[in-house]
N, C-alpha and C positions, 0 to 999 in steps of 0.2 A: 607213878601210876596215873595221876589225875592228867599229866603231861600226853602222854600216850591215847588218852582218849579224845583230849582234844586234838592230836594231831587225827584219830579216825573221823573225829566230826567234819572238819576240816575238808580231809579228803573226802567226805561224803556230797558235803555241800559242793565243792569242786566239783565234782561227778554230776551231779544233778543240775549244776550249771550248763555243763559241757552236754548234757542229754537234750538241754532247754533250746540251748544255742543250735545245734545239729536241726532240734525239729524247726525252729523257729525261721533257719538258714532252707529250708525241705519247702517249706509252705512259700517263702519269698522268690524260689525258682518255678513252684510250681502258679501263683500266678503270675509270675514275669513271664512264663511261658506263654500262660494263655491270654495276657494283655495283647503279645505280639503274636 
C-alpha cells in the first residue's frame, strides 16, 4: 500500500516537472523570438 503511493507521488512530481519544463521551454522561445 505505502509502495503504491509513493509510486503516485512520484509520478505527480514527474508531471509537475514535465509541466515546468513545457512553460519554462514556452517563455525561452517566446523571448528568443523577440530578441531576434
Amino acid at each position: 500500500m505505502k509502495a503504491d503511493w509513493m509510486k503516485a507521488e512520484v509520478t505527480s512530481w514527474i508531471v509537475i516537472l514535465l509541466c515546468f519544463l513545457a512553460w519554462a521551454v514556452d517563455i525561452a522561445i517566446i523571448y528568443g523570438g523577440n530578441v531576434q
